[in-house]
BAMIMI-131719 format. One line per field, with one value per residue (C-alpha): residue in one letter; x, y, z. Coordinates in steps of 0.02 Angstrom, whole numbers, plus 50000, padded with zeros to 5 digits. Example, Ala and Ser with C-alpha at 12.3 -4.5 7.8 and 13.67 -1.06 7.14 Angstrom:
2
guke	(a / s)
c1	(50615 / 50684)
c2	(49775 / 49947)
c3	(50390 / 50357)
END
This chain:
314
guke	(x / x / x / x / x / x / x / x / x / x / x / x / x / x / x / x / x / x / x / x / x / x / x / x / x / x / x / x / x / x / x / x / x / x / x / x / x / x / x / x / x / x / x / x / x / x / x / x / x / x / x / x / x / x / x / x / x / x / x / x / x / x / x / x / x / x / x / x / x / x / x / x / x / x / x / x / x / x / x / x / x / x / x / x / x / x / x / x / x / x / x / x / x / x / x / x / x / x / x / x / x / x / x / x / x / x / x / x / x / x / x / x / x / x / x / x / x / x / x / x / x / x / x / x / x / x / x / x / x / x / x / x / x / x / x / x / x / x / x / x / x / x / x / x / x / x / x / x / x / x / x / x / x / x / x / x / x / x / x / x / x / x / x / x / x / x / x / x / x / x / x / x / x / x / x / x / x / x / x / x / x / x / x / x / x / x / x / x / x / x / x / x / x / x / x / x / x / x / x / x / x / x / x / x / x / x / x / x / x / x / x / x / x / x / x / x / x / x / x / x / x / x / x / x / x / x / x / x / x / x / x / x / x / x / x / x / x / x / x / x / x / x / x / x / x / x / x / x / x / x / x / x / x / x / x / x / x / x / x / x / x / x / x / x / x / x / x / x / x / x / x / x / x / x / x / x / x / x / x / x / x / x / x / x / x / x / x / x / x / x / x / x / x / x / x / x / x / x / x / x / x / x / x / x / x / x / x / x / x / x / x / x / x / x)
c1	(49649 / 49738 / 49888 / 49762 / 49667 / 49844 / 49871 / 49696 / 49710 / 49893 / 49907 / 49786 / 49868 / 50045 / 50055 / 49922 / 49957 / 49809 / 49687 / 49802 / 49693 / 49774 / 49745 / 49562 / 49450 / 49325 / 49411 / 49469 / 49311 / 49294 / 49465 / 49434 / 49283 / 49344 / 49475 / 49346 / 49267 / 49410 / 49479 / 49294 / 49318 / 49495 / 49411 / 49266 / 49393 / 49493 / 49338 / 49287 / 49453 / 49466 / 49308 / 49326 / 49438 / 49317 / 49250 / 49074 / 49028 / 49042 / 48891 / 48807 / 48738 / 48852 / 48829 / 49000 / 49032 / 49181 / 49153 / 49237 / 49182 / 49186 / 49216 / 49256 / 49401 / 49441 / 49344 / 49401 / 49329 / 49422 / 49398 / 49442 / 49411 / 49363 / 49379 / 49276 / 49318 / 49204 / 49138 / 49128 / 49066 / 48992 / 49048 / 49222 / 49358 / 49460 / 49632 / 49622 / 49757 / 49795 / 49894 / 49937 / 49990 / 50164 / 50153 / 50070 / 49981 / 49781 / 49678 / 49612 / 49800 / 49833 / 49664 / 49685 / 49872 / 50013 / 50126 / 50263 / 50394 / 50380 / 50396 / 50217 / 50132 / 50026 / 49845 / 49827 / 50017 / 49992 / 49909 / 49723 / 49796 / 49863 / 49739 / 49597 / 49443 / 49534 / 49568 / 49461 / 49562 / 49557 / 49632 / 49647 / 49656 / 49804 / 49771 / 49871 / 49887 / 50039 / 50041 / 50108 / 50016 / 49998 / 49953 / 49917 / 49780 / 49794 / 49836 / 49664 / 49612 / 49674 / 49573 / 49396 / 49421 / 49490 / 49330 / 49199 / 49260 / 49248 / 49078 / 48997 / 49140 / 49186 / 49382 / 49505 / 49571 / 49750 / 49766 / 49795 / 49905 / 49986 / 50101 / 50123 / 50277 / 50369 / 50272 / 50147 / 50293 / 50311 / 50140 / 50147 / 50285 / 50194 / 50040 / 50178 / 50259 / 50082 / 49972 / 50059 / 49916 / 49836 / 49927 / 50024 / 50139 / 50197 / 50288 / 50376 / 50418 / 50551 / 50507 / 50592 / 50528 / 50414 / 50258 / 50324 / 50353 / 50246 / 50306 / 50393 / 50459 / 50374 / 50377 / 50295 / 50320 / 50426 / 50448 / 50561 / 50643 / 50745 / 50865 / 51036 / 51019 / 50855 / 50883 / 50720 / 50739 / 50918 / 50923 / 51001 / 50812 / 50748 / 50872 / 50848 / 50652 / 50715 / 50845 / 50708 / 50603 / 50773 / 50794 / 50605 / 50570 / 50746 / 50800 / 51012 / 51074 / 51183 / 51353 / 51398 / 51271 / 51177 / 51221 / 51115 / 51181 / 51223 / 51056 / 50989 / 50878 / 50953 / 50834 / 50892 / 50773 / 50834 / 50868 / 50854 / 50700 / 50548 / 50416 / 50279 / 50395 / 50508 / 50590 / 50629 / 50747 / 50755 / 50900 / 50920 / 51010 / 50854 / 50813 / 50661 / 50550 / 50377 / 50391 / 50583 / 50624 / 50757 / 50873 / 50792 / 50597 / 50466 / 50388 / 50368 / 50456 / 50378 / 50192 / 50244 / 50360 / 50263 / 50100 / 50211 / 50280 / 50095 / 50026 / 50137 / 50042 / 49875)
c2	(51980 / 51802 / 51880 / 51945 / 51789 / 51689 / 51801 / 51774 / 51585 / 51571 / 51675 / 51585 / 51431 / 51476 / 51621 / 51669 / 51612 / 51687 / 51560 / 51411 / 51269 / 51256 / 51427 / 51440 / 51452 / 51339 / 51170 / 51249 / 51228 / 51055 / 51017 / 51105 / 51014 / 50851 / 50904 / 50937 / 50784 / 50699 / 50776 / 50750 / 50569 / 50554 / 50655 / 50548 / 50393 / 50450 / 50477 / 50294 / 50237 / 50335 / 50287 / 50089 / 50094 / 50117 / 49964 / 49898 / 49941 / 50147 / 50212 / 50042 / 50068 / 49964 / 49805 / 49779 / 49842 / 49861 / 49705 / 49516 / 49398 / 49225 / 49144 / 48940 / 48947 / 48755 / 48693 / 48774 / 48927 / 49080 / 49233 / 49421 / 49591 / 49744 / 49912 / 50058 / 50248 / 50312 / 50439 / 50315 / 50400 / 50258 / 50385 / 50415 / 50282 / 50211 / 50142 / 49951 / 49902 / 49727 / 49713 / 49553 / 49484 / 49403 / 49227 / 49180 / 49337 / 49367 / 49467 / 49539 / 49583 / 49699 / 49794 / 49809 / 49848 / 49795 / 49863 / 49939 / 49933 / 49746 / 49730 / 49751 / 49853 / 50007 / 49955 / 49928 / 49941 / 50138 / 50170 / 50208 / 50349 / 50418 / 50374 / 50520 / 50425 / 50386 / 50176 / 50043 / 49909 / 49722 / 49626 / 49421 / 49301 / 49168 / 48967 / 48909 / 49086 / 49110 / 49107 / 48942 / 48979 / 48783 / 48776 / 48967 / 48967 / 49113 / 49188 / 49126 / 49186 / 49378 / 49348 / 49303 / 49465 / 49564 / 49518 / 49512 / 49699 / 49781 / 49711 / 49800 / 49966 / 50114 / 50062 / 50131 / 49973 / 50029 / 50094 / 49914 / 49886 / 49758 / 49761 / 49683 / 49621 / 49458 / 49322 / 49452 / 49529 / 49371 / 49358 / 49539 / 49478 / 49320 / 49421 / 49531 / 49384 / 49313 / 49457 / 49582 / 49679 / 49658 / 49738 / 49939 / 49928 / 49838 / 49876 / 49714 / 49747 / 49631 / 49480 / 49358 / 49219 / 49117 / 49128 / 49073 / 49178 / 49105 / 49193 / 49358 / 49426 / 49562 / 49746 / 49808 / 49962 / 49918 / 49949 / 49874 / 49880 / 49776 / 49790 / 49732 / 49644 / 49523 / 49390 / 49292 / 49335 / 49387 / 49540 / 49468 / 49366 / 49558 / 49587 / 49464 / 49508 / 49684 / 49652 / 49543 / 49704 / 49811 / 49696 / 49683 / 49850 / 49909 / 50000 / 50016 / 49922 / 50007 / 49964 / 49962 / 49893 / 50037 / 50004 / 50116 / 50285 / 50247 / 50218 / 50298 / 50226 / 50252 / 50254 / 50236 / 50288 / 50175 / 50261 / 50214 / 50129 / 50100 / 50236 / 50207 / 50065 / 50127 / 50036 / 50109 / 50027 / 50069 / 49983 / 49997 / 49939 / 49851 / 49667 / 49596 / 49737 / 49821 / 49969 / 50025 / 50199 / 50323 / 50382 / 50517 / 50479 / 50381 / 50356 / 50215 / 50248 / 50109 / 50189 / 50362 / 50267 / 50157 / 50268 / 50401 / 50256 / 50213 / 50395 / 50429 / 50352 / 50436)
c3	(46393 / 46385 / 46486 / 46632 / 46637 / 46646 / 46794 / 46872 / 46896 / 46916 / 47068 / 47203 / 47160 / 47154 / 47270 / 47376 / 47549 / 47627 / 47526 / 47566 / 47606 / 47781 / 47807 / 47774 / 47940 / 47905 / 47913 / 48093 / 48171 / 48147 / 48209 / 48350 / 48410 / 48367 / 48497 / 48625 / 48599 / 48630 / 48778 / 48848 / 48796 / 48910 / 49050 / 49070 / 49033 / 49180 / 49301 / 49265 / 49310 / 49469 / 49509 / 49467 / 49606 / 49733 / 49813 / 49807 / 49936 / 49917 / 49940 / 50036 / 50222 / 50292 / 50391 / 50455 / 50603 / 50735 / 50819 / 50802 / 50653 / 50609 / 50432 / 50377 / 50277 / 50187 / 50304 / 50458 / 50576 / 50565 / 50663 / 50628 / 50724 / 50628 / 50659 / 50561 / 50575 / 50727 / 50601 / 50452 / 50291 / 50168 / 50017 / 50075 / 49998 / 50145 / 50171 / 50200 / 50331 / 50399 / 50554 / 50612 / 50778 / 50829 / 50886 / 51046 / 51017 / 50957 / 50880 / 51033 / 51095 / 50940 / 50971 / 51155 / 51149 / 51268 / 51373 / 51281 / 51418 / 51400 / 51238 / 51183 / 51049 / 51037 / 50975 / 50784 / 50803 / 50858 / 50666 / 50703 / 50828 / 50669 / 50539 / 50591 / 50506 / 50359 / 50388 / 50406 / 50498 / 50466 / 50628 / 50582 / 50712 / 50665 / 50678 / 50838 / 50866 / 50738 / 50546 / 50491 / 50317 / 50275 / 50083 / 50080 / 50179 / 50288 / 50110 / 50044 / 50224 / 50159 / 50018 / 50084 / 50201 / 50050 / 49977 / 50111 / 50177 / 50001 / 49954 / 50095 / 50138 / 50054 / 50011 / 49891 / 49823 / 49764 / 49961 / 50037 / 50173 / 50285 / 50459 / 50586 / 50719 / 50717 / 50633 / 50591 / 50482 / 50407 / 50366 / 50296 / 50192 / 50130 / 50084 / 49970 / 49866 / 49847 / 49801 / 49746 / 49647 / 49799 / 49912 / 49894 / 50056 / 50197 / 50355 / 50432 / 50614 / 50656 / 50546 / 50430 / 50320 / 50429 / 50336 / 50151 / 50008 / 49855 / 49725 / 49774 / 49606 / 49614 / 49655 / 49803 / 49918 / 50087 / 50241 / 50362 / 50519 / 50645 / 50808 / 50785 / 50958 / 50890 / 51015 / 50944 / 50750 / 50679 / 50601 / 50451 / 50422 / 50424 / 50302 / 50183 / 50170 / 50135 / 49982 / 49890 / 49882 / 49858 / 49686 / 49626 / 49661 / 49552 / 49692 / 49706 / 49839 / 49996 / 50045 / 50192 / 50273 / 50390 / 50567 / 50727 / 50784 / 50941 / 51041 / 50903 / 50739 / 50565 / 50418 / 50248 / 50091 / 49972 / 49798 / 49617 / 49636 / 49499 / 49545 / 49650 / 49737 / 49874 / 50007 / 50168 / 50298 / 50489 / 50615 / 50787 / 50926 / 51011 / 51046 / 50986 / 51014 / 50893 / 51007 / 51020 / 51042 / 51013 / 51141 / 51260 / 51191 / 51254 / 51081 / 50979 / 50835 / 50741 / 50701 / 50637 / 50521 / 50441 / 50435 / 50341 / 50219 / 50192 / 50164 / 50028 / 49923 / 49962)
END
């Protein structure tokens, strides 16, 4: 009797697998929910953060229209063209683009276009061809029609607009973008150094460092491209607006230097780069010029670039 009742309580505790406590199916159930719960909990976390990036003004009727604006920045009157999709949806996030205009240019010029055998550009820089509803375009007018930036202000001038076009459009705020040609490169490239949470990608068409550079240390996507033959702004200005992004963004500098195939473009994707931060390099043989071309096409090369350097992020 002492032997079998030795045996009786010995057993479950020394030898039973099956009634192990981590083996019962009860304490399963709870685990299992708790699981749930959480995973609901990251779910919903993630929706929230999706959707805080969505501007203020998803879901608004809009008052903005496409039409031409005035604001005083410190004190002065600044004027800006916008441009909503034709089939603008106040529920569907938009890509913010800035394009800005060369010097001796205007905000009029970049939504009208020029003629691109003399040297002008497409309209919106040939993006809103592209864009199929998906862009709501901000077009600034520059203060003795160029981008001197005194103080920051057309920086502060990015700002107000930043903030004035979100309150009342459907944006996706982490789609921001900036071009534009010449001094409007340079103004691209200021709005980089400055605000660089602000601001995914920009294309610079032929600029250099005209506009300042407050700050600059960090990464941001980058587009560039220049002609070899710049007769108004060396290509080695392009250049050195390129390797600052090269270094922020990690990426692993190229040696030699990429020259133009002939009559021919030659883009390099720069590799080694932090993710989410590319840099993309295009050099021709052309002069000064937003809307060079390749041999044998009448194209622009210009717009399809940079529109595919800005998609990739959508």
């Amino acid at each position: 009797m002492r032997t079998g009742k030795v045996k009786k309580t010995s057993q479950p505790i020394h030898h039973q697998p099956p009634i192990r406590p981590s083996s019962l199916p009860k304490p399963k159930m709870p685990r299992r929910s708790n699981l749930l719960t959480v995973l609901s909990l990251l779910v919903l976390g993630l929706l929230g953060a999706v959707m805080a990036e969505r501007s203020a003004g998803c879901g608004k009727a809009n008052t903005i229209r496409s039409q031409q604006y005035t604001i005083t920045i410190n004190g002065k009157q600044r004027q800006y063209i916008m441009k909503i999709p034709d089939r603008y949806d106040n529920n569907f996030a938009h890509k913010l683009i800035f394009t800005w205009h060369q010097l001796g240019g205007s905000a009029q010029k970049i939504v009208n276009g020029e003629n691109i055998n003399q040297g002008g550009a497409l309209p919106y820089y040939g993006l809103n061809a592209l864009a199929n509803n998906t862009a709501i375009f901000v077009v600034p007018n520059g203060l003795n029609a160029g981008w001197a930036n005194q103080g920051g202000e057309d920086v502060t001038f990015f700002d107000e607009l930043v903030k004035r076009v979100e309150a009342d459009l459907c944006v996706e705020t982490t789609q921001r973008f900036s071009t534009g040609f010449s001094y409007g490169g340079a103004m691209s490239y200021a709005v980089a150094c400055a605000r660089p949470t602000m601001i995914r990608a920009i294309a610079v068409i032929s600029g250099s460092q005209l506009s300042g550079c407050n700050g600059g240390n960090s990464p941001v996507a980058f587009y560039g491209q220049h002609g070899t033959s710049d007769s108004v702004l060396n290509v080695s200005g392009g250049r050195q607006l390129r390797d600052r992004f090269v270094k922020n963004n990690g990426c692993t500098p190229v040696n030699p230097e990429p020259q133009p195939n002939g009559q021919n473009s030659v883009k390099t994707v720069y590799q080694g780069c932090r993710e989410g931060y590319p840099v993309t390099w295009v050099i021709h043989r052309g002069d000064h010029n937003p809307s060079q071309t390749d041999a044998g096409s009448s194209t622009p090369f210009a717009p399809r670039n940079t529109w595919e350097f800005f998609s990739q992020f959508s």
